[in-house]
C-alpha positions in Angstrom: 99.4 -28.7 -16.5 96.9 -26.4 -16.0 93.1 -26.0 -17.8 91.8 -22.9 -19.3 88.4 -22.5 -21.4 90.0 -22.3 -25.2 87.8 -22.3 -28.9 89.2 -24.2 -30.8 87.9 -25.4 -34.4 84.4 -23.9 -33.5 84.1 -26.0 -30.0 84.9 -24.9 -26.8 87.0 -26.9 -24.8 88.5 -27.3 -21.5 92.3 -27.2 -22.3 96.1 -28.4 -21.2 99.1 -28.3 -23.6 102.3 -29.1 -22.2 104.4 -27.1 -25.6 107.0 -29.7 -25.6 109.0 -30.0 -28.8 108.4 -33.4 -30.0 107.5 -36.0 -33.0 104.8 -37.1 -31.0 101.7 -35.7 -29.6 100.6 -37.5 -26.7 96.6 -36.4 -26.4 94.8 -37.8 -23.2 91.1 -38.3 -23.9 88.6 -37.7 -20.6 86.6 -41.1 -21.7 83.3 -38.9 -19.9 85.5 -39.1 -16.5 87.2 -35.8 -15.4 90.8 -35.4 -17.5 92.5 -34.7 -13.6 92.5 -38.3 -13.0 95.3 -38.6 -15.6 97.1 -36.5 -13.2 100.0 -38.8 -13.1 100.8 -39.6 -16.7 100.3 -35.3 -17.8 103.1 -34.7 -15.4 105.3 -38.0 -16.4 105.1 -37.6 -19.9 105.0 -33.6 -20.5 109.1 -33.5 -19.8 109.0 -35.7 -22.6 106.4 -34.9 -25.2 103.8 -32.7 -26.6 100.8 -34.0 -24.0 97.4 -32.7 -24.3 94.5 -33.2 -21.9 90.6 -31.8 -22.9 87.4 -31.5 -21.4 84.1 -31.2 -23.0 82.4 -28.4 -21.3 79.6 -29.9 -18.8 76.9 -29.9 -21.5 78.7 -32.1 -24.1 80.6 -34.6 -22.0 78.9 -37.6 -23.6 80.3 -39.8 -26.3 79.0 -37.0 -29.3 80.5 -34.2 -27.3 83.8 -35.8 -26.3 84.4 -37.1 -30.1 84.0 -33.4 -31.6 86.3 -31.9 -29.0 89.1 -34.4 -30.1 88.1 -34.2 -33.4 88.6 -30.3 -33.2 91.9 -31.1 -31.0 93.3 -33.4 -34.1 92.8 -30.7 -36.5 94.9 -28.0 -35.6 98.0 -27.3 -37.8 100.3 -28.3 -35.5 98.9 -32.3 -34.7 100.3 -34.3 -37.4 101.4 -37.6 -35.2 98.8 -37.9 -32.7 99.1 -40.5 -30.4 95.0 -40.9 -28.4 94.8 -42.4 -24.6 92.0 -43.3 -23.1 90.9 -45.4 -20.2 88.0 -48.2 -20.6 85.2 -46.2 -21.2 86.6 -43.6 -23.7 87.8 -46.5 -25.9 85.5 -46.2 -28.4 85.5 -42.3 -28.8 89.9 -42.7 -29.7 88.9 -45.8 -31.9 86.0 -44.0 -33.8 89.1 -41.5 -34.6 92.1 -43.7 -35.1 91.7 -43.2 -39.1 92.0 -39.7 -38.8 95.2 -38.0 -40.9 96.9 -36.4 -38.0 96.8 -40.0 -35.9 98.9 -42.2 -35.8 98.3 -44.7 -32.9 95.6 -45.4 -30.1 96.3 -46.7 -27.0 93.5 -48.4 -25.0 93.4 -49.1 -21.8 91.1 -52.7 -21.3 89.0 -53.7 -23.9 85.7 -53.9 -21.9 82.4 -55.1 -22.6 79.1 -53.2 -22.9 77.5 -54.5 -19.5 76.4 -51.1 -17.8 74.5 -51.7 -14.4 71.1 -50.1 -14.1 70.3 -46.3 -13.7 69.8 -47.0 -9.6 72.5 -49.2 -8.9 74.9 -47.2 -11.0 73.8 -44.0 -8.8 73.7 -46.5 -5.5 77.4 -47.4 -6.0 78.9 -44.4 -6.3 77.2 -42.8 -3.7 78.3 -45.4 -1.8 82.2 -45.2 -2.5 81.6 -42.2 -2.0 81.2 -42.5 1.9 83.4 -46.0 1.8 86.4 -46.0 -0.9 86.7 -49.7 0.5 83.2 -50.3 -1.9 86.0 -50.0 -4.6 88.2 -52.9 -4.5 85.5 -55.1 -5.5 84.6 -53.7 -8.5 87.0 -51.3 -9.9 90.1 -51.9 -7.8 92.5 -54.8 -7.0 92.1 -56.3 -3.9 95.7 -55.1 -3.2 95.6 -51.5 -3.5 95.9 -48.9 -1.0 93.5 -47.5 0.6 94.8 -44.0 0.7 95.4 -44.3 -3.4 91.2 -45.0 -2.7 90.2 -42.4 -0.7 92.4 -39.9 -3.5 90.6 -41.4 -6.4 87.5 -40.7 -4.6 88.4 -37.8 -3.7 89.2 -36.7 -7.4 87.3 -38.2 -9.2 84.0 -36.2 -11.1 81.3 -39.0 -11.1 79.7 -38.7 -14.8 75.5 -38.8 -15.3 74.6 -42.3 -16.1 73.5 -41.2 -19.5 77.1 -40.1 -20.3 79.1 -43.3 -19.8 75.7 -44.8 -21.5 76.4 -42.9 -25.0 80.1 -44.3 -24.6 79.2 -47.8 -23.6 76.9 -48.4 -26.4 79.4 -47.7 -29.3 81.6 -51.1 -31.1 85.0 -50.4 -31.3 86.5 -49.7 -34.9 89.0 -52.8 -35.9 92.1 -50.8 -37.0 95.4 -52.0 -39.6 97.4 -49.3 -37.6 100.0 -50.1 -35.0 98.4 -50.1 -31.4 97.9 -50.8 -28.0 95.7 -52.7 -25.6 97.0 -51.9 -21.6 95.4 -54.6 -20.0 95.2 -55.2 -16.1 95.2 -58.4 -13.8 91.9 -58.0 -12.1 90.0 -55.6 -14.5 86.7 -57.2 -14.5 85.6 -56.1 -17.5 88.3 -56.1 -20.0 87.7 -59.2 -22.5 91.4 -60.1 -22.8 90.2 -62.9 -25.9 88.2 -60.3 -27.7 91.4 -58.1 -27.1 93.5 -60.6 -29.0 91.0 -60.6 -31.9 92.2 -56.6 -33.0 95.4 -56.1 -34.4 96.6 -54.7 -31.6 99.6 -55.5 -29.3 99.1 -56.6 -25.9 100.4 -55.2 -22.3 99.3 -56.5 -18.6 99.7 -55.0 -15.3 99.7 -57.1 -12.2 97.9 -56.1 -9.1 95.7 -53.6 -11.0 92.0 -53.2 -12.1 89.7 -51.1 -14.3 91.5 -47.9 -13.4 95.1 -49.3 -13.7 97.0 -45.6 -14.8 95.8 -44.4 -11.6 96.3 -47.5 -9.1 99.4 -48.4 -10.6 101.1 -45.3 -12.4 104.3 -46.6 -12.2 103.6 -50.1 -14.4 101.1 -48.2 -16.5 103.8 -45.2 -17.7 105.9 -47.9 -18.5 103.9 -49.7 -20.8 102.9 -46.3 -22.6 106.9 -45.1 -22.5 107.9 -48.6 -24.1 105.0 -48.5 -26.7 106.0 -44.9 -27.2 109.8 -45.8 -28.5 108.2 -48.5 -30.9 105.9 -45.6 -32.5 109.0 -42.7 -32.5 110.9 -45.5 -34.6 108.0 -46.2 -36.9 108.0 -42.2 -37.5 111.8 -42.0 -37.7 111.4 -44.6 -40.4 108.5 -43.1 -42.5 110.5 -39.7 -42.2 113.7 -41.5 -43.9 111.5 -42.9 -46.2 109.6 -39.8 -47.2 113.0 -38.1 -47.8 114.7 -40.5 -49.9 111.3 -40.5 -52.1 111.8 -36.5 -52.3 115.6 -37.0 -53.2 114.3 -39.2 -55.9 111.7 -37.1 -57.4 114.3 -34.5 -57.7 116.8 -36.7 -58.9 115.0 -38.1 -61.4 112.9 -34.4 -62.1 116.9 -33.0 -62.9 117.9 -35.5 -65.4 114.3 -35.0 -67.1 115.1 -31.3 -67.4 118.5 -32.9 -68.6 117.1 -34.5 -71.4 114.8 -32.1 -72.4 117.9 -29.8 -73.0 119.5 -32.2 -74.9 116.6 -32.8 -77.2 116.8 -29.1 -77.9 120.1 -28.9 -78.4 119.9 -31.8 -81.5 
């Protein structure tokens, strides 16, 4: 999928859309990272469904930024089952928006909490990564993953100013009555597994994996999202059925009005 500089609602966006006739639209949220590293899942899940991927330009890529370019994203004609993805850090910006009309799921990956290491050592660490990927499993990655899948995360990844993933750490999540999912990973350590279980959400864990589980483990992490994804299509398929027989009903019971009305008339 490839990014081109699009207006859209009044904001201007950096924007993939993979036109792929479905019920679902699959919309990939940045989370103040780069949308690339969702690399993986835009290719998986395009042959399958509508998938979208945005980018705040550079100026607005912090929580307020991000939130109006998906805002703007939801409100074109043609979104009307949304489903948002986001990894930890964008959590809050697809849960500030899961009551939205067009919406109708939000997939989270971790539930983390709002520890964010000082300016310095933020700065420190990733400069440090930077010149040894290795840095990485003891924070972000599981002690089990490659180091090749390392050095390419490095290698891809846009590091965000501190006071972007600031504006998204400091916002609560948004409790929400609609069906969702928490992707949860062995040895993130910073998703809150019991605060997790406290939304009405449904549960998924990957073994071997950490913070950045859709790109360590792609594999386990499409899965979760494909198997989540059949759950929602049937919740549509249902609502659809439902809507229909309503119509069918009105019109039903709209004919033998008209019927009566006749008859009245007639007397």
């Amino acid at each position: 999928m490839d990014f081109s500089l699009r207006r859209i609602n009044g904001e201007n966006i950096q924007y993939a859309d993979a036109e792929t006739d479905s019920n679902i639209q699959l919309v990939f949220a940045p989370g103040g990272f780069n949308s690339g590293l969702w690399e993986n899942q835009l290719r998986y899940f395009s042959k399958k469904y509508r998938t979208i991927a945005f980018q705040p330009t550079e100026s607005y890529r912090d929580f307020e930024g991000e939130r109006k370019c998906l805002k703007a994203v939801l409100e074109q004609d043609s979104i009307q089952n949304a489903v948002l993805v986001s990894n930890p850090v964008g959590n809050s910006v697809i849960s500030s928006l899961s009551e939205h009309e067009s919406v109708q799921t939000t997939i989270m990956t971790g539930f983390g909490s709002h520890n964010l290491p000082h300016k310095a050592v933020y700065r420190a660490f990733w400069a440090m990564a930077k010149r040894n990927p290795k840095v990485l499993r003891k924070s972000l990655f599981s002690r089990y993953t490659d180091y090749r899948v390392l050095k390419e995360f490095v290698r891809e990844l846009d590091v965000p100013d501190y006071s972007d993933i600031e504006s998204f750490m400091n916002k609560d999540m948004v409790e929400t009555d609609k069906l969702s999912l928490i992707i949860n990973a062995e040895e993130d350590r910073f998703s809150e597994i019991e605060e997790a279980r406290k939304l009405n959400a449904r549960l998924s864990m990957i073994n071997r994996a950490g913070t950045f589980s859709f790109y360590e483990k792609p594999q386990d992490y499409n899965k979760a999202l494909n198997d989540f994804l059949d759950i929602v299509e049937e919740k549509i398929r249902k609502e659809e059925i439902t809507k229909s027989a309503e119509e069918n009903r009105s019109l039903i019971e709209f004919g033998e009005s008209e019927k009566n009305a006749v008859e009245v008339k007639k007397k």
